[in-house]
C-alpha positions as CSV (number, residue, x, y, z in Angstrom):
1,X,253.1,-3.7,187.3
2,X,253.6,-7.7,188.2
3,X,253.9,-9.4,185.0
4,X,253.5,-13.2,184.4
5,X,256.2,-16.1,183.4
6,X,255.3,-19.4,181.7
7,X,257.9,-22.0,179.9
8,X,257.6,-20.8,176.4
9,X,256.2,-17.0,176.8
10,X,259.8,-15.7,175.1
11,X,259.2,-17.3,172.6
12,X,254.6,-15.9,171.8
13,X,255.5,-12.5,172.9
14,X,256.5,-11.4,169.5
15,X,255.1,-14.5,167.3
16,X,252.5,-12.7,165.8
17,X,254.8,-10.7,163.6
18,X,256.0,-13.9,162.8
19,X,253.0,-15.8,161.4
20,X,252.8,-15.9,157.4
21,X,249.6,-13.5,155.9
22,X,247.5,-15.6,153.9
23,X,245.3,-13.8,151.6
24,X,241.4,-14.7,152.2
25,X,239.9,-16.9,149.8
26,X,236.0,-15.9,149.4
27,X,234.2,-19.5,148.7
28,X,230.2,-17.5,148.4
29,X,228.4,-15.1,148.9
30,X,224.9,-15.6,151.1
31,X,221.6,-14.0,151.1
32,X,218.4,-14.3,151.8
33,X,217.0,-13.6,148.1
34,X,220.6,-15.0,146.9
35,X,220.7,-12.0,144.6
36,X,223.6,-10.2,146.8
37,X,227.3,-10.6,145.1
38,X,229.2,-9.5,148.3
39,X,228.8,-8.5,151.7
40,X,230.6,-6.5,154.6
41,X,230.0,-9.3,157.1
42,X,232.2,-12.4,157.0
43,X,232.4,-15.9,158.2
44,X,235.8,-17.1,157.8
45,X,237.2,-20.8,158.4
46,X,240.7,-21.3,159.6
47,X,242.8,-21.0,162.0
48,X,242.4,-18.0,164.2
49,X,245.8,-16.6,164.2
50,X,246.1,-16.7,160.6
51,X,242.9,-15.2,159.8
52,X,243.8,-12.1,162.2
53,X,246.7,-11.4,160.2
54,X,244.6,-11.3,157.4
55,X,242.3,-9.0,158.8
56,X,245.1,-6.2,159.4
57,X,245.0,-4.4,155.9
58,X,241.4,-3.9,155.9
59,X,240.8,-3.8,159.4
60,X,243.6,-2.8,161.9
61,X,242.2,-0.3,164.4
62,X,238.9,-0.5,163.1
63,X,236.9,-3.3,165.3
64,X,234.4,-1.3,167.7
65,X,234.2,-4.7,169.6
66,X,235.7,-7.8,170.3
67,X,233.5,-10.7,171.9
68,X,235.9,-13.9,172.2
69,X,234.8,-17.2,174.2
70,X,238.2,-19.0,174.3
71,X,238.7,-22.3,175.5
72,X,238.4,-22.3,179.5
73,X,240.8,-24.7,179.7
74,X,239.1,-27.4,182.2
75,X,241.1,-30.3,180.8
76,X,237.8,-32.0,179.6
77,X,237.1,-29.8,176.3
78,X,237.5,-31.2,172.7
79,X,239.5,-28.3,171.3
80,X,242.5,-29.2,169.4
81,X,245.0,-26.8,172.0
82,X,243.3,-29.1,175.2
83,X,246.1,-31.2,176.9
84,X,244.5,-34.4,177.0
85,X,243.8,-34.0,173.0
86,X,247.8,-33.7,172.1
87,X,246.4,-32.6,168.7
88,X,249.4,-32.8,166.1
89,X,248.7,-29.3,165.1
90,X,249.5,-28.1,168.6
91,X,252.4,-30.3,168.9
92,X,253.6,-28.9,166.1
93,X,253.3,-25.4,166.0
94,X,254.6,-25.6,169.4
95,X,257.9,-27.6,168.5
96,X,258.2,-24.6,165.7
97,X,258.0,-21.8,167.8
98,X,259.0,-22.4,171.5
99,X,261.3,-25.5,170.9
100,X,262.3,-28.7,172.9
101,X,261.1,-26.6,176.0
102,X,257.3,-27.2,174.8
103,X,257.8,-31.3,175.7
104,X,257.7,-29.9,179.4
105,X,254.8,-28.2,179.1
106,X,251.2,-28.4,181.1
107,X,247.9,-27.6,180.1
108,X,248.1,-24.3,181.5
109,X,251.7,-23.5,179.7
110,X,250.1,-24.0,176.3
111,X,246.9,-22.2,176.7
112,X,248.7,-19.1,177.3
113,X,251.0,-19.7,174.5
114,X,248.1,-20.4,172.5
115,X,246.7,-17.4,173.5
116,X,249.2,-14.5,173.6
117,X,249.7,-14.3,169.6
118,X,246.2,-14.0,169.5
119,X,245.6,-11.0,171.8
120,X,247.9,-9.1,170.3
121,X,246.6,-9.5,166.8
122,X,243.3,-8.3,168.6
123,X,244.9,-5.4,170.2
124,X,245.9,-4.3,166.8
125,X,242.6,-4.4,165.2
126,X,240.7,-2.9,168.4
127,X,239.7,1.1,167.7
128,X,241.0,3.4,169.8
129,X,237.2,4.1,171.1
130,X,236.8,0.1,171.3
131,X,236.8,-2.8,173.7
132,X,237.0,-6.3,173.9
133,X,235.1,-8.7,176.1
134,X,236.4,-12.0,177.2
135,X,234.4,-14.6,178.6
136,X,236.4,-17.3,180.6
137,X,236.3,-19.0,184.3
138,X,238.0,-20.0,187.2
139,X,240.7,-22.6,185.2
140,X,242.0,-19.5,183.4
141,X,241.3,-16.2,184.5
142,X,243.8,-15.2,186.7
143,X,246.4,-15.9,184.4
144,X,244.5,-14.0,181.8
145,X,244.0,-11.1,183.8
146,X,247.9,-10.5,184.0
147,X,248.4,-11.4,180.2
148,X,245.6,-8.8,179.3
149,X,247.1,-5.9,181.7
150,X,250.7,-6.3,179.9
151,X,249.0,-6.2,176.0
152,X,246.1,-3.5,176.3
153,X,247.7,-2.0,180.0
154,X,246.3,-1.7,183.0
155,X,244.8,1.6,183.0
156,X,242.7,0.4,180.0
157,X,241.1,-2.6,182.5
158,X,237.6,-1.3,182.1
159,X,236.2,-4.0,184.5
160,X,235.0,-7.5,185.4
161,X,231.4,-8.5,184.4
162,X,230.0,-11.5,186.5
163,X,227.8,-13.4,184.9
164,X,225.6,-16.3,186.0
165,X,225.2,-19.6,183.8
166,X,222.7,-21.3,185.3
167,X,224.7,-24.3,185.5
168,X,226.7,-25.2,188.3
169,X,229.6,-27.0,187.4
170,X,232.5,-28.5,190.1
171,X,230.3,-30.7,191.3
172,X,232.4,-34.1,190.6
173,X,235.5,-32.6,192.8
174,X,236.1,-31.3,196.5
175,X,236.1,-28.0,195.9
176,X,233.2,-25.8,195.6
177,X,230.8,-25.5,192.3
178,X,230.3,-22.5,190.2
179,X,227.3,-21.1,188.4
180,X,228.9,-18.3,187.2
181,X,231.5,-17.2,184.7
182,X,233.7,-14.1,183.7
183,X,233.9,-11.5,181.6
184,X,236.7,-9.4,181.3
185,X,236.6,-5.7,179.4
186,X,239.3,-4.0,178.2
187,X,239.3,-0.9,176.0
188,X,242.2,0.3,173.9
189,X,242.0,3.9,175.1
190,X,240.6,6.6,177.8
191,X,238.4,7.0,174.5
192,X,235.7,4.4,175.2
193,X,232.6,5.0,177.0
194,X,230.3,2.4,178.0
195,X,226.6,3.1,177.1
196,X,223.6,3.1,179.1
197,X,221.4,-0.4,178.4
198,X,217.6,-0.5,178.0
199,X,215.7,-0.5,181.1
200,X,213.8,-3.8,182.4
201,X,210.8,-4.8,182.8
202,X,211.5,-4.3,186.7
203,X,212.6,-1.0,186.0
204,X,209.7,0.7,183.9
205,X,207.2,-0.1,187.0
206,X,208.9,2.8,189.0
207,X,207.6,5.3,185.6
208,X,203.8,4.7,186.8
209,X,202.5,8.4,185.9
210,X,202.1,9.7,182.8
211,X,201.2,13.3,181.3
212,X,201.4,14.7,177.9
213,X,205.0,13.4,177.5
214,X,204.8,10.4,178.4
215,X,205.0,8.0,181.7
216,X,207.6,9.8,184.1
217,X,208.9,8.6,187.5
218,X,210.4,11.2,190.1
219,X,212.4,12.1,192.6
220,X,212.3,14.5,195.4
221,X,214.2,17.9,194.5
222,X,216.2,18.1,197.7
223,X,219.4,16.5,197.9
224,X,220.1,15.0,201.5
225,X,223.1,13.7,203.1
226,X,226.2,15.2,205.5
227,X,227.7,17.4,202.3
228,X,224.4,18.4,200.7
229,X,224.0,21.5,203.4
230,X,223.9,25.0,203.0
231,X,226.9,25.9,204.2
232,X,228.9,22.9,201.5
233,X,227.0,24.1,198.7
234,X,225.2,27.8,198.6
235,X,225.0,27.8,195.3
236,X,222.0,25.3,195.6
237,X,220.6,27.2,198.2
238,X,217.6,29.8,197.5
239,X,213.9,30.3,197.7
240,X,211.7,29.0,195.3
241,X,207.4,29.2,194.7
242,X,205.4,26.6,195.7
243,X,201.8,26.2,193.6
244,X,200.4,28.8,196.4
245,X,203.4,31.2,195.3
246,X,204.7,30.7,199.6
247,X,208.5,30.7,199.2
248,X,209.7,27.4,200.2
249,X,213.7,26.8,201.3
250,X,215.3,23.1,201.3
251,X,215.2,22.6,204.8
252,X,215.6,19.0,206.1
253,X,213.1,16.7,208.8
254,X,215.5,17.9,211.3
255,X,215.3,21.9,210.6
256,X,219.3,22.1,209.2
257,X,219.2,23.8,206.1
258,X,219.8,21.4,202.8
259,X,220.1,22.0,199.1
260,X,218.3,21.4,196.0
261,X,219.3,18.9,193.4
262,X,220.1,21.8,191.2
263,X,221.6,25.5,190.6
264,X,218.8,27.9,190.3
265,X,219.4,28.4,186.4
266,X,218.6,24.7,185.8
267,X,216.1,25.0,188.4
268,X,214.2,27.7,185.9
269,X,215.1,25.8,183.1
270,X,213.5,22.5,184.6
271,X,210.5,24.6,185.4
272,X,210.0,25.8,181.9
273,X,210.5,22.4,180.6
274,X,207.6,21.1,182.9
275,X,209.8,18.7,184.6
276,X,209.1,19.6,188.7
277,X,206.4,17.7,189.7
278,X,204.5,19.2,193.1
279,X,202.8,17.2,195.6
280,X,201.1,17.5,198.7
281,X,203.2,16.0,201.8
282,X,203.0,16.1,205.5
283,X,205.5,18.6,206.9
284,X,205.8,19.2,210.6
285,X,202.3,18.2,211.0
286,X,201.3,20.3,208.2
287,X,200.2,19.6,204.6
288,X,202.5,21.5,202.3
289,X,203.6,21.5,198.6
290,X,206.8,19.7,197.8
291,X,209.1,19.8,194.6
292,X,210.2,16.5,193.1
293,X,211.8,16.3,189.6
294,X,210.3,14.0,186.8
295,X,212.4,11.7,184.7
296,X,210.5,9.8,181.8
297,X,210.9,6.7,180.8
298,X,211.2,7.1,177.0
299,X,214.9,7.0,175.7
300,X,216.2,6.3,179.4
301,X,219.1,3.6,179.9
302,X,221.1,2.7,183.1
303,X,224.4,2.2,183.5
304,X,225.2,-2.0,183.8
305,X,225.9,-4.0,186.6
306,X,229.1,-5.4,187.0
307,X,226.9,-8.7,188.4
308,X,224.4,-10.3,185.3
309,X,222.2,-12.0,186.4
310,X,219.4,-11.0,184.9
311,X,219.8,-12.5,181.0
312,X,219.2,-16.1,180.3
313,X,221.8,-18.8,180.7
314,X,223.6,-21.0,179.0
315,X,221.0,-24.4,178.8
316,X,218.4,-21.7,176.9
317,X,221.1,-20.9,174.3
318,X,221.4,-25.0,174.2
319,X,218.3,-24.6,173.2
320,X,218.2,-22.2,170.9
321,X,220.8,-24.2,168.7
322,X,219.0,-27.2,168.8
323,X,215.7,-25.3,167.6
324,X,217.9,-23.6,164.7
325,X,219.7,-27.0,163.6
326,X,217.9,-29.8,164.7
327,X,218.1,-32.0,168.0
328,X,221.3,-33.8,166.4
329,X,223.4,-31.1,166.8
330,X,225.3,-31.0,170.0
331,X,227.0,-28.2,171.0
332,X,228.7,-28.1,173.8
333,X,228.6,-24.7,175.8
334,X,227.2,-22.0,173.2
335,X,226.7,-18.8,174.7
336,X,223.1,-16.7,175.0
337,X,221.4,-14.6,172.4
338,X,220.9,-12.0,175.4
339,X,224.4,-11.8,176.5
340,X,225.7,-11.2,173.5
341,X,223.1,-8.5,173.0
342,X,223.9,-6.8,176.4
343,X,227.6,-6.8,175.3
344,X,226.6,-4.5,172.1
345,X,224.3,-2.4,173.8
346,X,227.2,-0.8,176.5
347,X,229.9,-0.8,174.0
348,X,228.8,-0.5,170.2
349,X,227.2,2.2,168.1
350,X,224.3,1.4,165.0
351,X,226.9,1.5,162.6
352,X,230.1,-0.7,164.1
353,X,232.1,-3.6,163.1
354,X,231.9,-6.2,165.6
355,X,234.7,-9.2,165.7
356,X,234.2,-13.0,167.4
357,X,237.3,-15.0,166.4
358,X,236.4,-18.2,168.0
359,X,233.0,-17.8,166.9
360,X,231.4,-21.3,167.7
361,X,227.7,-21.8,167.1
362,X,227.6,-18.4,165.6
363,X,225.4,-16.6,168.6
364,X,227.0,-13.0,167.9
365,X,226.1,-12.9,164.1
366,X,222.7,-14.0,165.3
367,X,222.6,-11.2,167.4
368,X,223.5,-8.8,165.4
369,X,221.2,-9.8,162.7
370,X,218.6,-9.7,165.5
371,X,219.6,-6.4,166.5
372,X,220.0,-4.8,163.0
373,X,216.5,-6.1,162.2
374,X,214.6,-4.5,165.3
375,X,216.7,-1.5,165.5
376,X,216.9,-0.7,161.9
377,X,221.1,-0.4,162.5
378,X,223.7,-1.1,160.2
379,X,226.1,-3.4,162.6
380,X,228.8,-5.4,160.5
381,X,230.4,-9.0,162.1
382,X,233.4,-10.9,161.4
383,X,233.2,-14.7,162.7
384,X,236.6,-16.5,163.1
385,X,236.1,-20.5,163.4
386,X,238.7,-22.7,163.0
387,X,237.1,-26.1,163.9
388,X,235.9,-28.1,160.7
389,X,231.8,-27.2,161.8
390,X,232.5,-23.4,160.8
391,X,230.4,-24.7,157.7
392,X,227.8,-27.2,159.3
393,X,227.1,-25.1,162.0
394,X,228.7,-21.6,162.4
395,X,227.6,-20.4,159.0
396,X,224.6,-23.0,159.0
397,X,222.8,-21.0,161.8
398,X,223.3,-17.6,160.8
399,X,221.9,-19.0,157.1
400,X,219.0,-19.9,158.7
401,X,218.6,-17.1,160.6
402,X,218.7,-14.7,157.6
403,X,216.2,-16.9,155.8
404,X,213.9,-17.7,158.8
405,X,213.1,-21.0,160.7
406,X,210.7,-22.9,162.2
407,X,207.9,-20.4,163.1
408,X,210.8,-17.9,163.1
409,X,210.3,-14.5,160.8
410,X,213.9,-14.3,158.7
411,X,216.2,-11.3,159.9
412,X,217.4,-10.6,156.3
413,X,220.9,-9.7,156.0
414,X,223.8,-11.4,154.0
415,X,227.4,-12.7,154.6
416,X,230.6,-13.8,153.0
417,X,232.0,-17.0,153.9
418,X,235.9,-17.6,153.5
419,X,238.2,-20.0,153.8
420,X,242.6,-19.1,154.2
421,X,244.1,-18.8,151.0
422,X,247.7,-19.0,150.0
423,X,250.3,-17.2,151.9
424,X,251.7,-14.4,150.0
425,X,255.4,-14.6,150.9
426,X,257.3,-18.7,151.3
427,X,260.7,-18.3,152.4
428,X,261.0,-15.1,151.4
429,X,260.1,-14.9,147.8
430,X,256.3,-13.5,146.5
431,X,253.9,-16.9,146.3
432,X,253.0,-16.5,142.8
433,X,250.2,-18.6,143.1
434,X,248.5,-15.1,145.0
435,X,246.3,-12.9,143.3
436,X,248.3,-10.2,142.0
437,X,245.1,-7.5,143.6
438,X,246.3,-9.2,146.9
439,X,249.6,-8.3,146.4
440,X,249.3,-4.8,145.6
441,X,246.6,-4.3,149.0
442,X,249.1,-5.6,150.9
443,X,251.9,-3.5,149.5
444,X,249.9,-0.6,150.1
445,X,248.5,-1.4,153.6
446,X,252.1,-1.8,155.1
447,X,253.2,1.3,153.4
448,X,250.2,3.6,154.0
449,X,248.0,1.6,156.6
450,X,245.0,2.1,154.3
451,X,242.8,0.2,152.3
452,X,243.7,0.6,148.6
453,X,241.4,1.9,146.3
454,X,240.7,-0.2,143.7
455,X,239.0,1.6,141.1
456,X,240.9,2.4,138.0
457,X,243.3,5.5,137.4
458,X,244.6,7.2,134.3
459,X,247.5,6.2,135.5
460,X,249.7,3.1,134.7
461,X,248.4,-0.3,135.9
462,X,251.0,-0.4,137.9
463,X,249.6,3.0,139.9
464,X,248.6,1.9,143.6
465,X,247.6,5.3,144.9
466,X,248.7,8.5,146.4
467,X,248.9,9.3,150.3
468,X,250.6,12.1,152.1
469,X,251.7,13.9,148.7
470,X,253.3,10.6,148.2
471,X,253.0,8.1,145.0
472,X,253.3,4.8,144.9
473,X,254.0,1.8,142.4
474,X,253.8,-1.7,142.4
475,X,256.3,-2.8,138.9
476,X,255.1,-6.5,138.9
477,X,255.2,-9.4,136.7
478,X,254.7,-13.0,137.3
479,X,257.2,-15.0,136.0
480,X,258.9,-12.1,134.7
481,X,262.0,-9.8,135.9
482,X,260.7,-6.1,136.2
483,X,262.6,-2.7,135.8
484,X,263.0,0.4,136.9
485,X,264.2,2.8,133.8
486,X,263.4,5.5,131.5
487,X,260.9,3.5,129.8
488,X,258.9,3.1,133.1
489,X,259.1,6.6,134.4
490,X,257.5,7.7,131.1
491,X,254.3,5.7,131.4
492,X,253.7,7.4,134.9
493,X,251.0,10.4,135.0
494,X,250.8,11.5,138.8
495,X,252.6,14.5,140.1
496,X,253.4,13.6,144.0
497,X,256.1,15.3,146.1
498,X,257.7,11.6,146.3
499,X,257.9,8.6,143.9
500,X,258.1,5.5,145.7
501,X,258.4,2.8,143.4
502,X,258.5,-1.3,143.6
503,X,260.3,-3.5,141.0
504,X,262.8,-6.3,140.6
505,X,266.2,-4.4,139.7
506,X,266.8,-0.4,139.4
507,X,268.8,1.0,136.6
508,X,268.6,4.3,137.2
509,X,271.6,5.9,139.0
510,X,271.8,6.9,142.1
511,X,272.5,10.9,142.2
512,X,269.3,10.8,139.3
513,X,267.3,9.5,141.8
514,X,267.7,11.8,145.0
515,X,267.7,14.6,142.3
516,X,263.8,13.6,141.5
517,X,262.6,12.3,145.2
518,X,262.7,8.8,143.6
519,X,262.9,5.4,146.2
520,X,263.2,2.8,145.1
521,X,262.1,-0.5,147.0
522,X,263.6,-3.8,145.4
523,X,260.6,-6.5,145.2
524,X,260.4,-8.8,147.0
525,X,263.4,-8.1,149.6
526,X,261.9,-4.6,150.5
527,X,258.0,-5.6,151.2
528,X,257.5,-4.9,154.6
529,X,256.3,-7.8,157.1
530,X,253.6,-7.1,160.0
């Protein structure tokens, strides 16, 4: 598989293991009575790649989709990674990681540094029946195409979605405008499905009759084409009564002998469930019956176009942020409520945790509000925005969504916002600044990949849980030495086939330990980074 090379890429390919976990730090809770005290949706503020890595312990492997609208790169953007910017924070974060190498780098060079770390934070938190969508143009997508194939492979490539804008753009150089973008899908496993998606307008006229059911559409029982004739398929081949009880055969226009759309079992079975529909049609200058199969229109989806140009483009969802917030706000570029919308429909269930990590104007909480509200569902989001409007505007909107605006009916709903906290290891030693609950979850996510339970034992306070016939401890103290002894084993309660046990120093020897299926892990050396 053809892989690509850029000056710095050495140097990304494994920086997300590098990048310190900081412990979220939730500023409010919002609602629309204000009565709720937390939430499962979030809006966190901070820089992306940091706030991924402290998704992992609650969430890793449990996003059922990914929307992300990165930066498309077109030199002109106001993001602080753009090349003409030379944002400080770029310049240095890109002096810590790649080096004196990163002074010869072009625009192109640091997007995909920029980007790399990022992907494979949001591998990691995919599910193995989820995807991720990627919305990006011509400046960039090649180059993503080949990064994506080498972090979720290329078997996983689930497609390309084309989608038109209704802008065209390009028309200030030689070469040719666009009005379209790209949306790339990739899945973390053979797993995912796409779903069908609502039918149209355009659609439901074909479903013009209607009997006791409901309005139906149909379609003639015999299958036609080269391989649809008796001799290919005899199974499908066989007499059945017309409304007059004459036996009637699938013969073609041209007298060779066809097949029916089904086996004869399903044939009956369709019968029974009043699905054949006869009508009268002309037959070799003859009116005869004919068989035709119903399909109703209730509950019926289609499988989605890899061309969109159906949904509304990107000056309506201009629109819609200006209506929400005011004619002051500008925004340049935000994507549409129906896009978004579309995206859920083919790739999430009622119930799933959707992710946006460069979350903007905050169009997929709006959807999903939109969507829980309509549907009745239960859909979670996560909103990643690093840019200082994540308050102002990214959790502005969705505010006013929840409570209603304009002549707009409220959604309900309710979200926590966040902001990055401390990080819980600097230069190697616990941050003791850092919630000592944080501590202990992330202790027991990189030892169990679970989300510790919180609620109180009858063992110890030191207890952190028990997982695969294995218990676990967590022996510390700020500010204070801790130690593993006689005295400590004394105060623990739960029977487990292993004791695996956290402190400062170990005084027990070592033959006593093997002898009871004691490990010890010596804080903070023996915390495992991910």
């Amino acid at each position: 598989m053809p892989t690509l090379d850029w000056i710095g890429k050495k140097k990304v390919v494994n920086h997300h293991l590098e990048v310190p976990f900081k412990v979220l730090k939730k500023s409010y809770t919002f609602s629309a009575d204000g009565k709720a005290k937390d939430s499962e949706n979030k809006i966190i503020h901070g820089d992306n790649l940091e706030a991924l890595k402290s998704l992992l312990p609650e969430y890793e492997g449990k996003i059922d989709c990914i929307y992300i609208d990165p930066p498309y790169n077109t030199g002109n953007e106001g993001w602080i990674y753009n090349d003409n910017v030379n944002d400080p924070r770029i310049k240095k974060w890109l002096g810590e990681v790649v080096g004196k190498e990163s002074e010869d780098f072009t625009r192109h060079d640091k997007w995909l540094c920029m980007m790399y770390p990022r992907l494979k934070l949001l591998h990691k938190l995919l599910s193995e029946k989820g995807a991720i969508f990627i919305s990006i143009d011509d400046n960039e997508q090649s180059n993503l195409k080949l990064i994506c194939d080498e972090i979720f492979g290329y078997n996983n490539y689930q497609g390309t979605i084309v989608r038109a804008t209704g802008q065209t753009t390009g028309q200030d150089s030689s070469g040719l405008g666009s009005s379209f973008d790209y949306i790339f899908v990739y899945s973390k496993s053979v797993e995912f499905d796409f779903k069908g998606i609502p039918l149209t307008p355009h659609d439901l006229k074909r479903f013009e009759n209607q009997d006791e059911k409901g309005f139906f559409a149909y379609d003639q029982l015999r299958k036609t084409g080269s391989h649809d004739r008796r001799e290919d398929r005899p199974n499908l081949y066989y007499a059945i009564k017309d409304p007059d009880g004459n036996d009637l055969y699938p013969t073609g226009p041209t007298g060779y002998d066809s097949t029916w759309r089904f086996e004869k079992k399903s044939y009956l079975k369709a019968v029974e469930e009043n699905l054949i529909y006869w009508k009268k049609t002309k037959k070799d200058g003859k009116e005869v019956w004919w068989p035709y199969v119903k399909y109703y229109a209730e509950g019926r989806t289609k499988r989605p176009s890899p061309l969109w140009t159906d949904l509304e483009g990107n000056k309506k969802a201009s629109r819609d942020v200006r209506e929400i917030l005011g004619d002051s706000v500008k925004f340049d570029f935000p994507k549409p409520i129906e896009l978004i919308e579309r995206i859920l429909q083919i790739s999430t269930n009622k119930d799933s945790i959707i992710l946006d990590s460069f979350a903007g104007s905050g169009t997929t909480a709006h959807t999903i509000l939109n969507m829980n509200k309509k549907e009745g569902s239960n859909r979670h989001f996560i909103l990643i925005e690093m840019m200082d409007y994540a308050e102002s505007i990214t959790s502005e909107r969705v505010k006013r969504v929840i409570k209603g605006y304009n002549e707009n009916e409220g959604t309900g709903g309710d979200f926590n916002y966040y902001e990055l906290g401390e990080p819980l290891l600097i230069n190697g030693l616990l941050n003791e600044k850092v919630d000592t609950t944080n501590i202990r979850e992330y202790v027991w996510f990189t030892e169990t990949h679970t989300k510790l339970n919180t609620e109180k034992s009858n063992d110890n306070e030191y207890y952190l849980g028990k997982h695969n016939e294995a218990g676990y401890w967590f022996f510390y103290k700020k500010n204070e030495e801790t130690c593993l002894n006689y005295d400590f084993l004394s105060t623990m309660k739960t029977k487990a086939d292993q004791y695996i046990i956290y402190a400062d120093v170990c005084r027990l020897p070592e033959n006593f330990l093997k002898e009871h299926n004691i490990v010890f892990k010596k804080i903070p050396r023996e915390i495992q980074k991910f």
